[in-house]
C-alpha positions as CSV (number, residue, x, y, z in Angstrom):
1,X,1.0,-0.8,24.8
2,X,0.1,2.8,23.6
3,X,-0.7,1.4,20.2
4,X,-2.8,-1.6,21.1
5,X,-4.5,1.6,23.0
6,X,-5.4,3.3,19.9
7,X,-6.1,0.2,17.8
8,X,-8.5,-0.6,20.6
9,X,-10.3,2.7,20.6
10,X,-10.0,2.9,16.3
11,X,-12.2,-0.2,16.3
12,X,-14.2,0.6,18.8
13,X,-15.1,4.2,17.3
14,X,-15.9,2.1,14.0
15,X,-18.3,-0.1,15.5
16,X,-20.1,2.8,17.4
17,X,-20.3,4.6,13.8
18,X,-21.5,1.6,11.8
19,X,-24.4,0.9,14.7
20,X,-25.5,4.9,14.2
21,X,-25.0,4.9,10.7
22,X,-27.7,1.9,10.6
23,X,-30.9,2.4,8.9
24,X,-32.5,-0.2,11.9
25,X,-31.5,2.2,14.5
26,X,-31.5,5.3,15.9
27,X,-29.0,5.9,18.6
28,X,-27.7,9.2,19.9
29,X,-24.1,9.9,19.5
30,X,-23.0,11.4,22.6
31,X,-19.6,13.6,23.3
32,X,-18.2,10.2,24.4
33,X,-18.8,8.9,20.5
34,X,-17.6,11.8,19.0
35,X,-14.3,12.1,20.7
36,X,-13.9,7.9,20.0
37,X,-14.7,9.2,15.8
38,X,-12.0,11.8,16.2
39,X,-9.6,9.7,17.5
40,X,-9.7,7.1,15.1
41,X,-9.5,9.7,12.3
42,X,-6.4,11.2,13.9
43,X,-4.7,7.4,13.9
44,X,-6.2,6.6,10.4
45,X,-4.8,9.4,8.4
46,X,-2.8,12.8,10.0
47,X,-3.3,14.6,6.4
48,X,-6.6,13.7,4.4
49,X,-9.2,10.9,4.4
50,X,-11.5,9.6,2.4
51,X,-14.9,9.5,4.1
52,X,-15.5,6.6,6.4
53,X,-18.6,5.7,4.5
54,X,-16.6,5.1,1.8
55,X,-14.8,2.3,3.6
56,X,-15.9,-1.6,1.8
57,X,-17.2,-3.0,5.3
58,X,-17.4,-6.9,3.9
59,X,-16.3,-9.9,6.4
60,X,-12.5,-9.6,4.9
61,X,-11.9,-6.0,6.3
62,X,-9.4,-6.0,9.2
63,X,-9.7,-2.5,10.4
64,X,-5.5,-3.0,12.1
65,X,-4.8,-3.8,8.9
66,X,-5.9,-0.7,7.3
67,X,-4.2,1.5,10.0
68,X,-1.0,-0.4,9.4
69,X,-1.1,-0.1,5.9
70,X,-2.0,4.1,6.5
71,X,1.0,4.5,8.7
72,X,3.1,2.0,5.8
73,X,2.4,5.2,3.4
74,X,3.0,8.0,6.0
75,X,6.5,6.2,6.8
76,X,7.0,6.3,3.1
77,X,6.1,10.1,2.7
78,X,7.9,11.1,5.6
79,X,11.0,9.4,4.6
80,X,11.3,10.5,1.4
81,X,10.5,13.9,2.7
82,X,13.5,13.6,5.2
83,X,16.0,12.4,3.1
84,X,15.0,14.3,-0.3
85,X,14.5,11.0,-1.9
86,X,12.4,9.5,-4.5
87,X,10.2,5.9,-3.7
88,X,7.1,4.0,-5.0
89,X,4.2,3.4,-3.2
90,X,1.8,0.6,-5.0
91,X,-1.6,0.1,-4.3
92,X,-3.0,-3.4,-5.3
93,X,-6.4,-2.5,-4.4
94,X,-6.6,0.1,-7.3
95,X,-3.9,-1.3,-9.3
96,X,-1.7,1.8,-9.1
97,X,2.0,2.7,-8.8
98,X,2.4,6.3,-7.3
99,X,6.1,7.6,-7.7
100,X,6.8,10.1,-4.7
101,X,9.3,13.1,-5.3
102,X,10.5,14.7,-2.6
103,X,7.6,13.6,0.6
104,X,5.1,14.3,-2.7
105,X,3.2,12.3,-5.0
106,X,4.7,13.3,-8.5
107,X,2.2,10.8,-10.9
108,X,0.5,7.7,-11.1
109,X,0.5,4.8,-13.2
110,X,-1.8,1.2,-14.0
111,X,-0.3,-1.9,-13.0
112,X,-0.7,-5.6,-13.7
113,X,-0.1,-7.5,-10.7
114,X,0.2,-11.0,-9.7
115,X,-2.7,-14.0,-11.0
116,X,-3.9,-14.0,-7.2
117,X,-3.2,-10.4,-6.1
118,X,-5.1,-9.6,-3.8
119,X,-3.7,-11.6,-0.8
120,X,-0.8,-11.0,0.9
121,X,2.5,-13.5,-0.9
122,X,3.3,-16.2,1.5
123,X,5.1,-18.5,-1.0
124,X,6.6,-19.2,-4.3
125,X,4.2,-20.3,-6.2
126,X,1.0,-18.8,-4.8
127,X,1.0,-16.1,-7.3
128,X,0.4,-13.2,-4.6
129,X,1.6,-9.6,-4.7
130,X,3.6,-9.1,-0.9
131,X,2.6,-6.3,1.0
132,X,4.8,-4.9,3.3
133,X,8.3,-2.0,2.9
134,X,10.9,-2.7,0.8
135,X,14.0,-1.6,-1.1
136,X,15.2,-1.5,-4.2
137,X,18.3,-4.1,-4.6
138,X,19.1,-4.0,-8.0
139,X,18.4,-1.9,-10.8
140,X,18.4,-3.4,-14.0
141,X,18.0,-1.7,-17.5
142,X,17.5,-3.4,-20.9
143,X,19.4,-6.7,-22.0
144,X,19.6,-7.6,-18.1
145,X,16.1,-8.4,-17.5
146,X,13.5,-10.5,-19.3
147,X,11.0,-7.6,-19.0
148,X,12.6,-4.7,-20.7
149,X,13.4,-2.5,-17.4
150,X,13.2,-3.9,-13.9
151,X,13.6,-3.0,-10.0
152,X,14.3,-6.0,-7.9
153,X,13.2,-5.4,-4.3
154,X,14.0,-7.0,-1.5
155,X,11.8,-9.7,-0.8
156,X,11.2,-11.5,1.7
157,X,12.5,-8.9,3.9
158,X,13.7,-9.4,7.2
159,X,9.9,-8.8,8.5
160,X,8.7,-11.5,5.8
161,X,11.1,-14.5,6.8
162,X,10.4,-14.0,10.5
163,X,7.1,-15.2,9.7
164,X,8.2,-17.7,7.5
165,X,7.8,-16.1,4.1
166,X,9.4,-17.7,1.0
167,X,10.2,-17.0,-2.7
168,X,11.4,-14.4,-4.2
169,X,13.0,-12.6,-7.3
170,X,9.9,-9.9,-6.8
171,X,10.3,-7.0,-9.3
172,X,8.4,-4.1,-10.7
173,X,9.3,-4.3,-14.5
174,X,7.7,-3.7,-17.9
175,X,5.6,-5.6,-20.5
176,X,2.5,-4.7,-18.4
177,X,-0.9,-2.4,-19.5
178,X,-2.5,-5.8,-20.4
179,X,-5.7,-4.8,-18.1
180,X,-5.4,-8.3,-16.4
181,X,-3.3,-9.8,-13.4
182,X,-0.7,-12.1,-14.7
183,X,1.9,-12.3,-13.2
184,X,3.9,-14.8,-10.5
185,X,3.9,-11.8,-8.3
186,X,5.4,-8.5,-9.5
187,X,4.1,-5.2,-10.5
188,X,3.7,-4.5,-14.3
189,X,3.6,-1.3,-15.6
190,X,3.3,-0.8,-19.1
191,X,6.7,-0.2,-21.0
192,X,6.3,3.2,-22.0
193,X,5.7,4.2,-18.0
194,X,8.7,2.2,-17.2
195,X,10.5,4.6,-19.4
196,X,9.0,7.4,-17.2
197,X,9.4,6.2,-13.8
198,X,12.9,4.5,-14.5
199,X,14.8,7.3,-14.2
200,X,13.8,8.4,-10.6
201,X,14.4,5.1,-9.0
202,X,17.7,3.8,-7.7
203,X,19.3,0.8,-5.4
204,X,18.5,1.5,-1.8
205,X,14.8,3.5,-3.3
206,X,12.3,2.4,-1.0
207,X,9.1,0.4,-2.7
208,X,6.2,0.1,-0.3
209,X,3.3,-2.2,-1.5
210,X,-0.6,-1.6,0.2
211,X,-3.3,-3.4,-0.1
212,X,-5.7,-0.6,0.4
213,X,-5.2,2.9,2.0
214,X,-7.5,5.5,3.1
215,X,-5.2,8.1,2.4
216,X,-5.7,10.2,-0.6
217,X,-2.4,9.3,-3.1
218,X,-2.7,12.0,-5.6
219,X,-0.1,14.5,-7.3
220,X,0.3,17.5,-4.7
C-alpha cells in the first residue's frame, strides 16, 4: 500500500511539472508542488539523477516502469555492495553493459542486443532482450559455447513464468561490436571486452537488464 502511495504521488508530481514546464501556461508552483517534486525525486533515484527534463516524455513512457527499473539497479548496487560481489547491470536503452565491483561501477562496454530489443521478451521467437534480475547459471569459456565466452542467465526467472514467459537459453556472450541488434535475444559484447569482463563474473553473479534508468551508471 505504501508503494502504490508513492507511485501515486511520483506521477502526480510529474504531471504538475510537465503542466508548469509548458510553454502554453503559466501556473505557480506552490509549496504543495514542490514538496510532490521532492518526493518523486527521493523515490526515483536516492544517489544522483539526471534532470527530469531530460526524461523522453513520448506516449510509450510508463513513469512505474521507470521507478521499477531505478529501484532494479539500486537492488543491484546494494547487493553487490553487501555481499562484496561483482554483477552486470545492462542497459538496452543505451546499449551498454556496466560491470559493478564491489556496490561500484568499475567500466562500461557496447552491446548488440536482440533484432527487436527494445520490448520486454515474452517468447521464443520474438527476438526481445528480457528485462527483469537474474543470475548467472552457467559460465561457459571457449569450446563450450558457440560465441567464444558466454554467461547463461536464468531466464525466465521465477518472476517471468508467473506471467507466463517462455524461451530461453538467454546469454551474454561474444562475437558482438557489430553496431546493429542481431541477435535472438542476448547481449553481445564484442570479443575483446568478453576477455575483460569474463574474469569478474561467476555462477550465482547477479545480471540485471533495464530498459532505461535515470540513474547515472558511471565508473565511481
Amino acid at each position: 500500500m505504501e508503494k502504490l502511495k508513492k507511485i501515486s504521488i511520483a506521477t502526480a508530481a510529474i504531471c504538475g511539472l510537465i503542466i508548469a514546464l509548458s510553454p502554453h501556461k503559466t501556473i505557480p508552483i506552490t509549496n504543495k508542488k514542490l514538496q510532490a517534486i521532492s518526493s518523486l525525486e527521493n523515490i526515483i533515484d536516492t544517489n544522483k539523477t539526471i534532470s527530469i527534463n531530460s526524461i523522453k516524455l513520448d506516449s510509450s513512457d510508463n513513469f512505474k516502469e521507470l521507478i521499477k527499473y531505478n529501484l532494479w539497479v539500486d537492488s543491484t548496487l546494494n547487493e553487490s555492495k553487501a555481499n562484496n560481489s561483482n554483477s552486470i547491470i545492462v542497459n538496452k536503452e543505451r546499449r551498454k553493459l556496466y560491470l559493478v565491483k564491489n556496490g561500484k561501477i568499475d567500466s562500461e562496454y557496447n552491446v548488440d542486443l536482440g533484432f527487436n530489443p527494445y520490448a520486454d521478451k515474452q517468447a521464443e521467437g520474438d527476438g526481445c532482450t528480457p528485462e527483469g534480475m537474474y543470475i548467472v547459471e552457467k559460465k561457459l569459456p571457449p569450446g563450450s559455447t558457440n560465441f567464444y565466452k558466454a554467461f547463461l542467465i536464468n531466464y525466465p526467472n521465477k518472476e517471468d513464468k508467473a506471467k507466463g514467459k517462455t524461451g530461453g537459453l538467454i546469454e551474454i556472450h561474444g562475437y558482438g561490436g557489430k553496431g546493429y541488434d542481431w541477435t535472438l535475444g542476448c547481449i553481445s559484447p564484442s570479443n575483446e571486452d568478453m576477455d575483460k569482463i569474463f574474469p569478474y563474473i561467476e555462477k550465482g553473479d547477479r545480471i540485471t537488464i533495464i530498459k532505461r534508468t535515470t540513474k547515472e551508471l558511471s565508473k565511481q
